[in-house]
matplotlib code that plots the C-alpha trace (Angstrom):
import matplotlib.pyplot as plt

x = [51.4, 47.4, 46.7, 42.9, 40.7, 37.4, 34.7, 32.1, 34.3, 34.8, 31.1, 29.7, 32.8, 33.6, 31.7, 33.0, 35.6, 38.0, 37.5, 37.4, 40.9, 42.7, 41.4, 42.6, 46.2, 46.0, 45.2, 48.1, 50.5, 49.9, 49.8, 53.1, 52.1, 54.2, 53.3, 54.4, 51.5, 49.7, 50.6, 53.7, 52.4, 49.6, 47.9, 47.5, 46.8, 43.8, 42.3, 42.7, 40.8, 38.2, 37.6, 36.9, 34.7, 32.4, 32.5, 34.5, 36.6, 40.4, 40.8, 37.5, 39.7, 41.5, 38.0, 37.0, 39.1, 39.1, 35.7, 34.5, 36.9, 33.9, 31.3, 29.5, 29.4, 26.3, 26.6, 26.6, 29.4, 31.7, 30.6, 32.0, 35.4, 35.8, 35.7, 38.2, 40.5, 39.9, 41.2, 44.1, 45.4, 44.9, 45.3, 47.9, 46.5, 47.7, 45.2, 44.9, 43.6, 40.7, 39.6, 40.5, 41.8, 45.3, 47.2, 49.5, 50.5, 48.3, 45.2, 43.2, 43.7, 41.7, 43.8, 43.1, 45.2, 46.3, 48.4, 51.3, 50.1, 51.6, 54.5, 57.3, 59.4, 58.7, 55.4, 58.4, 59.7, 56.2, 55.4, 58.8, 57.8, 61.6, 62.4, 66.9, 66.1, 64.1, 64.8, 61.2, 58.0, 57.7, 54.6, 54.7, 55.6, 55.8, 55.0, 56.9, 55.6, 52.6, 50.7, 47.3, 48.2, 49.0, 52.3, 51.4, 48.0, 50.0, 52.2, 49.4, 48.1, 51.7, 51.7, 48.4, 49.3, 51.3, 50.0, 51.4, 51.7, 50.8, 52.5, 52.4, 53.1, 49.7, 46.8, 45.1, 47.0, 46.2, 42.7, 42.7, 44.9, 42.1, 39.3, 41.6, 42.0, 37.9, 37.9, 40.0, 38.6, 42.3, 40.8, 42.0, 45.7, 46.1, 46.6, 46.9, 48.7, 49.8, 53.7, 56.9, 59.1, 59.2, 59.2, 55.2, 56.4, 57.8, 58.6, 57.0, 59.8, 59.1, 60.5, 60.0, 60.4, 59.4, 60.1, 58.8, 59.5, 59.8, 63.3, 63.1, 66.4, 66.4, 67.3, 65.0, 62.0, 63.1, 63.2, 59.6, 56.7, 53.6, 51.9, 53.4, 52.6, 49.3, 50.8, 51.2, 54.8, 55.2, 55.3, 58.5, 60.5, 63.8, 66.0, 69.3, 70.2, 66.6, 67.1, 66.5, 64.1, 66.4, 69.0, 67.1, 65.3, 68.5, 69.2, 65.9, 65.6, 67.8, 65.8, 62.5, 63.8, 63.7, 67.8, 67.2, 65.1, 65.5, 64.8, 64.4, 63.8, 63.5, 65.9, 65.3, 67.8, 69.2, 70.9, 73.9, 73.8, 73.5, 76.7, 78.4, 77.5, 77.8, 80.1, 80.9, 77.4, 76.5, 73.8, 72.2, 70.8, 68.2, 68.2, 65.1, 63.9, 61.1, 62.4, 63.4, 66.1, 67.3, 65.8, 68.2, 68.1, 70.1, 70.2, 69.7, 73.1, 75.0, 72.9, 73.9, 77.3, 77.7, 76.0, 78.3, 81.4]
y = [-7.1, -6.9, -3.5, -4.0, -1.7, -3.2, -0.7, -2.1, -3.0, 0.6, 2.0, -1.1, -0.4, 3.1, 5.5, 9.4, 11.6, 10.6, 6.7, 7.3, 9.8, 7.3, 4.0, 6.3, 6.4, 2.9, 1.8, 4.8, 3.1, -0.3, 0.4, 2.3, 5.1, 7.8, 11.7, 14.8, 16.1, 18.3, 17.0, 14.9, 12.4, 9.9, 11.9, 15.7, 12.8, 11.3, 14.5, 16.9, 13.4, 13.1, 17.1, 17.3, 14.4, 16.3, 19.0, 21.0, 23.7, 22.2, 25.1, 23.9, 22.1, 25.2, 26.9, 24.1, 22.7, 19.0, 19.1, 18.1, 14.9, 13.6, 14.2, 11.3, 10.6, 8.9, 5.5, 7.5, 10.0, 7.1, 5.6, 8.1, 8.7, 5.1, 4.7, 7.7, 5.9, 3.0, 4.7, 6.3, 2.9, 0.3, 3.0, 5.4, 8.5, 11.7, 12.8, 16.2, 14.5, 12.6, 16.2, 18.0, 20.4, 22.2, 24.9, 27.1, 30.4, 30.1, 30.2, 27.2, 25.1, 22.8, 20.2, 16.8, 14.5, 16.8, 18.6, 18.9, 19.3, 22.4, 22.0, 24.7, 26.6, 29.6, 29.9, 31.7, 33.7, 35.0, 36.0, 38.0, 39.8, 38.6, 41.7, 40.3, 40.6, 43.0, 46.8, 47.8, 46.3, 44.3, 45.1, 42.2, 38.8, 35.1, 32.0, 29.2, 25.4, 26.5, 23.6, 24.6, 28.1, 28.1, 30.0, 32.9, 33.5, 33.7, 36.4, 38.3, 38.1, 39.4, 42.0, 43.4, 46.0, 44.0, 41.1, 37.3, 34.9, 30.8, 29.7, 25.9, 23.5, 21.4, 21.8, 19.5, 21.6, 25.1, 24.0, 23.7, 26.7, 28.5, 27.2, 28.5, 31.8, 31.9, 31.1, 33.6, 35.9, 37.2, 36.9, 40.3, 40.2, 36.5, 35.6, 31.3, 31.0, 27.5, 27.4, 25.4, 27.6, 31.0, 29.8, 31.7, 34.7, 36.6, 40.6, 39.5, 41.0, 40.6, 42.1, 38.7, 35.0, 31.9, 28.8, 24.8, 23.1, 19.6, 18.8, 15.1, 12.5, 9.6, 7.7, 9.6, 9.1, 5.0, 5.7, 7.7, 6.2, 5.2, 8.2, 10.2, 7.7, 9.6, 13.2, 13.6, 12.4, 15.2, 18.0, 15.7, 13.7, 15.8, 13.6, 11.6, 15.0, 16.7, 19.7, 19.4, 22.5, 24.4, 24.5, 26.1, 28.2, 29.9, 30.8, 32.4, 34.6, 37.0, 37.9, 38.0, 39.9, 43.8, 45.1, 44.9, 41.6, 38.5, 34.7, 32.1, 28.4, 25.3, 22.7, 20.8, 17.7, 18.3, 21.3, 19.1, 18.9, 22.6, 23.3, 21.0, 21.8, 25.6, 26.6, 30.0, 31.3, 33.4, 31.6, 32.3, 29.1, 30.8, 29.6, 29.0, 29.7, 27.6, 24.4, 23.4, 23.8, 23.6, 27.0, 29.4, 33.2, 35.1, 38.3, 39.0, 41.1, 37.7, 35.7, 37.8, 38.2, 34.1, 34.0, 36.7, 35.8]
z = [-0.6, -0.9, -1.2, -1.8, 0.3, 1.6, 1.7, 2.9, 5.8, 6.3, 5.8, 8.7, 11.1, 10.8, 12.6, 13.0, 10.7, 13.2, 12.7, 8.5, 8.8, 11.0, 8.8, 5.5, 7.2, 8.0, 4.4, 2.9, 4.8, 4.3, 0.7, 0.7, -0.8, -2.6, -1.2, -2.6, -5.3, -2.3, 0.9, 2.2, 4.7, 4.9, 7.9, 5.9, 2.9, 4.6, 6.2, 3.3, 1.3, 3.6, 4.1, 0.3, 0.2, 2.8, 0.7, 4.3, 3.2, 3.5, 6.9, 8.5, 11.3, 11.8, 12.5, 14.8, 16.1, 17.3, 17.5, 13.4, 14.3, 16.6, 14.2, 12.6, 9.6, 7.0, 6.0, 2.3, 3.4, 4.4, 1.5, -0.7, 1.1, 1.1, -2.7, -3.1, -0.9, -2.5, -5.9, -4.7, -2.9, -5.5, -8.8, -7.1, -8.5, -7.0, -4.5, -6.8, -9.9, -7.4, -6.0, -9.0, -7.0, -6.1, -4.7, -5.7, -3.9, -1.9, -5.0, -6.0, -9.4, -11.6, -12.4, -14.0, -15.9, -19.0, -16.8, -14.0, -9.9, -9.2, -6.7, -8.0, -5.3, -7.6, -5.7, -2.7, -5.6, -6.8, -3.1, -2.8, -5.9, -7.2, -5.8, -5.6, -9.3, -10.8, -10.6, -11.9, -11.5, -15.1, -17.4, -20.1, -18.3, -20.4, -18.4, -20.6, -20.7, -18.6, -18.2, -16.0, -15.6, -12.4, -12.8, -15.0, -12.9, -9.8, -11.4, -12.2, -8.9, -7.4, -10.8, -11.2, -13.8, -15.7, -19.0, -18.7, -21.8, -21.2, -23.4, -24.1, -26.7, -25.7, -26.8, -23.8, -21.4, -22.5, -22.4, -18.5, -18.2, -20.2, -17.3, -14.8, -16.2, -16.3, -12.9, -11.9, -13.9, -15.5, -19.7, -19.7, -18.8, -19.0, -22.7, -23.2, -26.3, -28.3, -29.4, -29.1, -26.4, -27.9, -31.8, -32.2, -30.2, -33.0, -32.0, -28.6, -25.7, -22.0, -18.9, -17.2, -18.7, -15.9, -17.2, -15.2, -17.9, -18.3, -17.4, -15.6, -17.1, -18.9, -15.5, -12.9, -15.3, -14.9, -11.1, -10.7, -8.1, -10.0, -8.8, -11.4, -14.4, -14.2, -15.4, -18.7, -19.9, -22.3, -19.6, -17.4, -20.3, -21.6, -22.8, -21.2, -19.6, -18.9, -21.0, -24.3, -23.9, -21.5, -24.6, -26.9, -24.3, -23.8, -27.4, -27.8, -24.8, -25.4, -28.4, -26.3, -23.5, -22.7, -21.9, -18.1, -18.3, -16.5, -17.2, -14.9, -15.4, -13.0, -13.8, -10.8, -10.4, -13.9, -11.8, -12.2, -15.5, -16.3, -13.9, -16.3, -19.7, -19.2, -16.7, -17.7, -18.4, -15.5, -13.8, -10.3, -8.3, -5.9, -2.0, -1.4, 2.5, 1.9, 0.4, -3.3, -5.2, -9.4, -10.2, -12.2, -12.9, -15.6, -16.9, -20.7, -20.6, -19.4, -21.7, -24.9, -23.0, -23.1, -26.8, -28.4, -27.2]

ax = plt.figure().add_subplot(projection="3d")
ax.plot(x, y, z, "-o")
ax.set_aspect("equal")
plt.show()
């Protein structure tokens, strides 16, 4: 299949936002791409693309209406949004890394190639406050394997009172989450700190432990569309089950969590492998209204129950 894009084809023929959304869609489908880093079909692909490009805030058609569709467009505006579809055709790089741009509760992210593109169903959880969970509002929060941030500066968004720990074992990654925590101007109660799960935590105890961490199997990593060969390995790789982190997460919580605290982590398709290996630990798979699945919560009391026994 020839999946080169022909730009100057596009900046001669095209004419309006309409004509460079609907060629965009044309050339995502022809290429086969893979969607799921932002948006989930060529269409939202190509508009949300194209709005960027003209530097149009992503809700400007909302505002408009059909109207923006008709307006033309300068031979050097269809010049850039051409190139950018050019790049995510023939290099499949996730349409996030091109803007360098996400969202995540409903907040925008820097993101670029040292880190994940924030899709987690725990954006549902944030917004419900975990209130099935939680009996108080928690103080002292730890965002594990945080990549860009995007996690723990949501939390503090839904927790305003309380402090959240990044914590990450890369360097590269804490880096971004440290521009996003600028950006959102959280330096005060958003701490980014360097260390391999909990192991630089020492005397550190939270009322709240999130955990994305990378939990992707030997055989799905095998199986993965190209788009994702452009996030960083370290942050989905877990081994021939995908939880070589979960493991040892599990052992050290208890030791970093207040008596009435709660952990949860995000296993997502190594869910199976979790009911397996532990079937008598006392784990809670949230339903998620919103989509998603693999996310686990568990008490500390059924965590130390499990370890003790």
């Amino acid at each position: 299949m020839n999946n080169s894009v022909d730009i100057e084809q596009a900046v001669s023929d095209m004419h309006s936002m309409l004509d460079m959304v609907r060629w965009a869609v044309s050339q995502f489908n022809q290429a086969g791409l893979f969607y799921g880093h932002g948006t989930d079909n060529p269409w939202d692909e190509a508009v949300c693309l194209t709005l960027h490009t003209l530097n149009l805030p992503q809700d400007m058609l909302q505002q408009t209406g059909e109207q923006l569709f008709q307006a033309r467009l300068t031979e050097t505006e269809k010049r850039a949004v051409a190139v950018l579809v050019k790049r995510r055709v023939e290099e499949r790089i996730p349409l996030a890394y091109l803007m360098n741009q996400a969202w995540f509760c409903g907040l925008p992210f820097y993101v670029d190639e040292r880190v994940l593109i924030p899709r987690s169903p725990f954006a549902e959880l944030i917004d419900d406050k975990f209130a099935q969970w939680l009996s108080r509002t928690p103080t002292q929060i730890l965002d594990l394997c945080t990549g860009g941030g995007c996690i723990a500066i949501a939390l503090a968004y839904a927790f305003e009172d309380a402090i959240v720990d990044a914590v990450d074992i890369s360097p590269e990654a804490l880096e971004v989450a440290e521009l996003n925590i600028i950006e959102h101007q959280l330096s005060e109660r958003v701490y980014p700190i360097k260390s391999d799960l909990m192991d630089a935590l020492t005397g550190q105890k939270y009322d709240l432990i999130i955990s994305n961490p990378p939990y992707v199997d030997a055989e799905d990593m095998a199986d993965l569309p190209d788009e994702f060969h452009h996030e960083p390995e370290l942050a989905l790789a877990a081994g021939d089950d995908g939880l070589d982190l979960v493991h040892k997460m599990l052992r050290q919580a208890p030791e970093h969590l207040t008596d009435d605290g709660w952990l949860f982590v995000e296993v997502g398709n190594s869910q199976i492998h979790m009911e397996h290996i532990y079937p008598d630990l006392a784990l809670q798979w949230v339903e998620f209204t919103r989509g998603g699945h693999g996310v686990f919560a568990i008490s500390r009391a059924d965590l130390v129950a499990y370890f003790d026994q």
